[in-house]
C-alpha positions as CSV (number, residue, x, y, z in Angstrom):
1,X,160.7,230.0,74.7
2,X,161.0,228.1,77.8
3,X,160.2,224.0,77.2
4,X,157.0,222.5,78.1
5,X,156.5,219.6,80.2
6,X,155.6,216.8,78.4
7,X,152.2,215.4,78.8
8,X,149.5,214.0,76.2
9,X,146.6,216.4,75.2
10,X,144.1,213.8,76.5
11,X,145.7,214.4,79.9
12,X,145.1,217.5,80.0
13,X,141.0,217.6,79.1
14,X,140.5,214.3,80.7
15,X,138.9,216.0,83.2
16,X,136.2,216.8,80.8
17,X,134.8,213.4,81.6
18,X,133.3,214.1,85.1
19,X,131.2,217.1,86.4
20,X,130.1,217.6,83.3
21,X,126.6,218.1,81.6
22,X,124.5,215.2,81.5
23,X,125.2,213.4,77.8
24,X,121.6,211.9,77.6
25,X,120.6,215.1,78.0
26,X,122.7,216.9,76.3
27,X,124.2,214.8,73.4
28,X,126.1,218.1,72.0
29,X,128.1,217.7,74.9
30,X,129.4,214.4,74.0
31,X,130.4,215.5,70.8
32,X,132.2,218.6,72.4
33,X,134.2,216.4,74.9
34,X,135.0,213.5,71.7
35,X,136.1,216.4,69.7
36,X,138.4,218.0,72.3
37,X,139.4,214.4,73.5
38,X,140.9,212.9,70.0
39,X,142.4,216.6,69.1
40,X,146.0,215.8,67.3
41,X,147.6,219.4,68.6
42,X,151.5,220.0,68.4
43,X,152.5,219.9,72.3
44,X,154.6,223.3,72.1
45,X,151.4,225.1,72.1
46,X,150.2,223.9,75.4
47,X,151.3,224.7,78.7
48,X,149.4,223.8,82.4
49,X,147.4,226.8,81.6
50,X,145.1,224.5,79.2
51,X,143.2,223.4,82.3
52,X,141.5,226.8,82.0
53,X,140.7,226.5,78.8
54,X,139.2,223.3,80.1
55,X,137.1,225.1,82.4
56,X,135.8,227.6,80.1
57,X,134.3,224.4,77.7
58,X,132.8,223.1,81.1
59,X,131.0,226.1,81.4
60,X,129.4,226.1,78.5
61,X,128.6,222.0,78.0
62,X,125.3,222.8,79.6
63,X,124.4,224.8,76.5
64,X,125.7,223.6,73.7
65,X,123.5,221.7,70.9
66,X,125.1,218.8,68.4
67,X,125.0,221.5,66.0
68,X,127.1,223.8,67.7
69,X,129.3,221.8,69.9
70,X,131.6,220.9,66.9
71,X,132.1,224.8,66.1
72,X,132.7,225.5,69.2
73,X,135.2,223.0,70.0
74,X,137.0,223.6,66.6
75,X,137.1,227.3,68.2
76,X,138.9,226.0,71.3
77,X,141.1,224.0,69.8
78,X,142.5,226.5,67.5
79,X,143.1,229.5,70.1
80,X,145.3,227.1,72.3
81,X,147.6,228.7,74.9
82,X,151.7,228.7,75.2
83,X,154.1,228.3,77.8
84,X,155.0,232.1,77.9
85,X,151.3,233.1,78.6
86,X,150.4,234.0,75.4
87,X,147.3,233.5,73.6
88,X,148.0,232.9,69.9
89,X,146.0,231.5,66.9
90,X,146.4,229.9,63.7
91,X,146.9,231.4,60.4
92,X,146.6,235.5,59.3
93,X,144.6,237.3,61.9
94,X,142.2,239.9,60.0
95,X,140.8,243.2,61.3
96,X,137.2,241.9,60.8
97,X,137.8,239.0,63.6
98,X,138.2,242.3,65.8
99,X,135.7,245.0,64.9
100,X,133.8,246.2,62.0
101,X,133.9,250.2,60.8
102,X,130.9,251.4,62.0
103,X,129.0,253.9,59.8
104,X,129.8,256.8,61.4
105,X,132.9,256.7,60.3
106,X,131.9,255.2,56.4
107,X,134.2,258.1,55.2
108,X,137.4,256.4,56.6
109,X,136.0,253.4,54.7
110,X,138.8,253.2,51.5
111,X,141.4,253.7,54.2
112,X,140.4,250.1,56.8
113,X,139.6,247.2,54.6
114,X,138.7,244.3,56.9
115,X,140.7,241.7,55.3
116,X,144.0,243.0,56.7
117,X,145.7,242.6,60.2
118,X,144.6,245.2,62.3
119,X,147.5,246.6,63.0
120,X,147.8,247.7,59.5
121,X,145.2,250.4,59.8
122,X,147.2,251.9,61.9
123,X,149.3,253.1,59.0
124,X,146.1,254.9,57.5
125,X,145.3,256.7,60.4
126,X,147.2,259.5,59.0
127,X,146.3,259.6,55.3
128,X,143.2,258.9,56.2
129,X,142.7,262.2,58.1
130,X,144.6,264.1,55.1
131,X,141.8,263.1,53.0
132,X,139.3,265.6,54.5
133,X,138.5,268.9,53.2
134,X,138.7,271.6,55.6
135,X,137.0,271.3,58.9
136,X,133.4,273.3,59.2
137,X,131.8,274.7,61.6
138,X,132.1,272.8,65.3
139,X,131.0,273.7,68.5
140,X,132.1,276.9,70.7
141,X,135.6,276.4,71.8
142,X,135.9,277.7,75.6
143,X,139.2,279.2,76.3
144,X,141.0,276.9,78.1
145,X,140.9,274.3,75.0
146,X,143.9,274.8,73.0
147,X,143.2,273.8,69.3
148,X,146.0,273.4,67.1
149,X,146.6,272.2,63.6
150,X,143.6,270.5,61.1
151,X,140.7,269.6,63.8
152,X,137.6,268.5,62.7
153,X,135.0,268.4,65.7
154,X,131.5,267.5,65.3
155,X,129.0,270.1,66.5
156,X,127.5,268.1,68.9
157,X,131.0,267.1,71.0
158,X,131.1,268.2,74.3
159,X,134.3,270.1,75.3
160,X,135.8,270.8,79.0
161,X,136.9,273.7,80.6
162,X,140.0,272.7,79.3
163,X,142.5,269.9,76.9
164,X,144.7,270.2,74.6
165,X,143.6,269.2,70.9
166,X,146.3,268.5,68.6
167,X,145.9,268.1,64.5
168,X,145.0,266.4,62.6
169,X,142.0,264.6,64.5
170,X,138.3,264.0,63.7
171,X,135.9,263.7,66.8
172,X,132.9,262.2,65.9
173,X,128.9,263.1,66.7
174,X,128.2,263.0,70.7
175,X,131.9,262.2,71.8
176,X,132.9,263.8,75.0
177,X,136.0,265.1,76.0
178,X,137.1,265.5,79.9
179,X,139.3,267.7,81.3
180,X,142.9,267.5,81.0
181,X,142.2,265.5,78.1
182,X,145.8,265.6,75.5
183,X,144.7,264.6,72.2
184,X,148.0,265.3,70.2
185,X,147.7,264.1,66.1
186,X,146.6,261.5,64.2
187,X,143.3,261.0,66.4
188,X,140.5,259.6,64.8
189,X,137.3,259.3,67.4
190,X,133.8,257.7,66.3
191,X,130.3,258.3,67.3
192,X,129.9,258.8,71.6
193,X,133.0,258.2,72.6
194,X,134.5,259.1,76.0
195,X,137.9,261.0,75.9
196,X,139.0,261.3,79.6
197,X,140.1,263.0,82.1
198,X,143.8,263.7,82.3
199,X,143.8,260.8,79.3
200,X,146.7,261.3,76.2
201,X,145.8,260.1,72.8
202,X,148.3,259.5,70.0
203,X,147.8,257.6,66.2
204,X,144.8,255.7,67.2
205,X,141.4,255.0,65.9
206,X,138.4,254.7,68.4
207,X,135.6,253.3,67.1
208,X,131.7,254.3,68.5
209,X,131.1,253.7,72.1
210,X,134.4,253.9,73.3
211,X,135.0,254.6,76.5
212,X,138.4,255.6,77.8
213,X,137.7,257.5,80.9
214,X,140.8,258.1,83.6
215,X,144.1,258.5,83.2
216,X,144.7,256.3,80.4
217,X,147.1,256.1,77.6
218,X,146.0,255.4,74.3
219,X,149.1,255.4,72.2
220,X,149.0,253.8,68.9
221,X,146.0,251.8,69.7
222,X,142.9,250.5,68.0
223,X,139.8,250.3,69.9
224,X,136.8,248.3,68.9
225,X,133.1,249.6,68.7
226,X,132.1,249.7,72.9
227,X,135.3,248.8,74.0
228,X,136.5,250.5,77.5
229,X,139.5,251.1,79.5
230,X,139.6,250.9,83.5
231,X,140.8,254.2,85.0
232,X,145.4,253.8,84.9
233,X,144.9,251.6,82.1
234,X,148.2,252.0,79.5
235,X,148.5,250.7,75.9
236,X,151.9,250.4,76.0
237,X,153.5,251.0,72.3
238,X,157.2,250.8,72.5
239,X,159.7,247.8,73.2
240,X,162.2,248.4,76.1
241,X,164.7,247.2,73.4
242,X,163.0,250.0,70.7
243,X,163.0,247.4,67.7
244,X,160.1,246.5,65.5
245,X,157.0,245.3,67.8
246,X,156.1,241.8,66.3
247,X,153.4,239.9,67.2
248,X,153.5,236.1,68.0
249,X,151.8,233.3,66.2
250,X,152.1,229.5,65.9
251,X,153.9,229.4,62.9
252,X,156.4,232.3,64.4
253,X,156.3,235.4,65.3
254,X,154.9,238.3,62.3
255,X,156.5,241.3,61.8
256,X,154.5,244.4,62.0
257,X,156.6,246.8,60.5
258,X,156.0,249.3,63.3
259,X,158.4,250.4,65.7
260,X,155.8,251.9,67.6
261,X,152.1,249.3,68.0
262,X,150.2,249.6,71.4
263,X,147.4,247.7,71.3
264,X,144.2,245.8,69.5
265,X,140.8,245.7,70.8
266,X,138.2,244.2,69.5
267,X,134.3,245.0,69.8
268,X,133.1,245.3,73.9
269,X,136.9,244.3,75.1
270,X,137.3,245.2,78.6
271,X,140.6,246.0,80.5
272,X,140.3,246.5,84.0
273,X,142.0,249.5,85.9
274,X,146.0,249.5,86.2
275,X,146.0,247.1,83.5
276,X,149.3,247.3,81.0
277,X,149.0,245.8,77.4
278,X,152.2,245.5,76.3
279,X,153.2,246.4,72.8
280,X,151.4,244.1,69.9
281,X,148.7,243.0,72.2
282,X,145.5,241.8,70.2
283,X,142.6,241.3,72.4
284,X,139.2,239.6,70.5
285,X,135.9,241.0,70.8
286,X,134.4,240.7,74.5
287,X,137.5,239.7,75.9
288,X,138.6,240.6,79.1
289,X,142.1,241.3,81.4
290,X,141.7,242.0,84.6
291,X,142.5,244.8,87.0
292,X,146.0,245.1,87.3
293,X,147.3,242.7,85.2
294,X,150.6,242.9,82.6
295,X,149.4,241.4,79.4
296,X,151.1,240.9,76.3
297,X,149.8,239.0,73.0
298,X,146.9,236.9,71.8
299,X,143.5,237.0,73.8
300,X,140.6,234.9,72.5
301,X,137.2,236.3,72.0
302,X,135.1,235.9,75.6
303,X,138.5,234.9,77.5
304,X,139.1,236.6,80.4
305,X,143.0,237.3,81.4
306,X,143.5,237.3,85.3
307,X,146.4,236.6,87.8
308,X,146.2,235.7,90.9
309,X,149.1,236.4,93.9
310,X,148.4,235.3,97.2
311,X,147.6,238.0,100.0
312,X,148.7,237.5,103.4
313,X,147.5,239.7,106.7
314,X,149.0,240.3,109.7
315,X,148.9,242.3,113.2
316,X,150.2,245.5,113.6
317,X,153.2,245.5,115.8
318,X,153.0,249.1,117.7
């Protein structure tokens, strides 16, 4: 890991004292800016990147109460940012800070406690589809859908003209598939989800309301309960190197035990289109990257991951 430049942590929220909320006003605000202000963080975990974490508090100063402000900021200050452009957090990340099982997919329930890292359900995607009995009666199949293996589609799905299914899946109530859709094992869909067009799907779990709906790659992947995809978006699930995909943290980097790991969403993440999430990426509930932006590790719930290049114009010279 590159070094950091070495500067104090007030430095780099001092600007918290100006432009900011009114404090006679707003006395949760003073607390907020005292809390982040006297903070005792290890310097390694902060990079010049902090300032926009110093703009996302200033944001919200003009709402926060004394009884919230101190929450909050404790929220800030442990999701702090590192040289490499990581997000990371402190301590065991747990599958409930993500997502919740909704209850259309209750039966999966044994198989995705919440008290483990996400990325471990990932390993029950497969027995959990083994434990079904035998698939019942779905809807009408047209003939250009190819169904292979142990498929267990709802009655109410809506199929294309034509995809390619793959066992063992199980597509929940109201989910549609698109055309061109490659769905090929280990596919586990909740309640009104959107499989898309020319999209392939492989070892992942979709929770209700996900919408995946151009020409994306969900390889695997967990996706949180409304989370959605811009069209070219790619979970990408294997290292350059092929080795184990670990996933960074304070205290080190945590070994997943998966050579293969694309992605984490949580609940109403959004990635916008061309996007890549590079392998072991965890992104918190109502988080957001930006359209066409590499991203690899932590993202903090409500944090939005952008870049920025400059663009220049010019004449035409015929």
């Amino acid at each position: 890991m590159p070094a950091l430049a070495q500067s104090s942590t007030v430095g780099r929220v001092s600007n918290l004292n100006s432009n900011s909320a009114d404090s006679s006003r707003n006395p949760g605000a003073n607390i907020l800016r005292k809390n982040l202000l006297t903070a005792e963080l290890p310097d390694q975990y902060f990079d010049p990147l902090y300032a926009g974490v110093a703009q996302l508090v200033e944001h919200h100063l003009a709402k926060v109460d004394v009884e919230s402000s101190s929450l909050f900021a404790r929220s800030i200050l442990r999701k702090p940012l590192v040289s490499s452009g990581f997000f990371v957090i402190n301590g065991p990340v747990k599958a409930s800070e993500f997502f919740a099982l909704p209850a259309s997919l209750a039966r999966f329930a044994a198989f995705f406690p919440s008290d483990v890292p996400p990325w471990e359900w990932l390993k029950k995607v497969g027995p959990a589809l083994e434990s079904l009995p035998a698939a019942g009666e779905g809807p009408k199949i047209p003939s250009g859908v190819h169904v292979e293996g142990k498929v267990w589609l709802h009655p109410t799905v809506k199929l294309p003209a034509y995809a390619t299914i793959l066992g063992p899946a199980y597509i929940g109530a109201k989910t549609e598939i698109r055309p061109g859709a490659f769905i090929r094992g280990n596919v586990i869909a909740g309640e009104g989800c959107v499989l898309g067009n020319s999209c392939e799907y492989k070892n992942c779990l979709l929770l209700d309301g996900v919408e995946t709906p151009h020409y994306n790659y969900v390889g695997d992947s967990i996706l949180g309960n409304k989370a959605h995809l811009g069209a070219g978006v790619i979970c990408s699930n294997l290292r350059l190197d092929r080795s184990e995909v670990v996933v960074r943290l304070p205290a080190g980097s945590v070994g997943t035990g998966l050579r293969k790991f694309g992605a984490v969403l949580g609940d109403q993440a959004e990635v916008g289109c061309n996007a890549v999430l590079n392998p072991g990426t965890l992104l918190g509930p109502r988080s957001i990257v930006m359209p066409c932006t590499p991203f690899g590790g932590y993202l903090p719930a409500a944090s939005i991951a952008r870049t920025r290049q400059p663009i220049t114009t010019m004449p035409r010279r015929d």
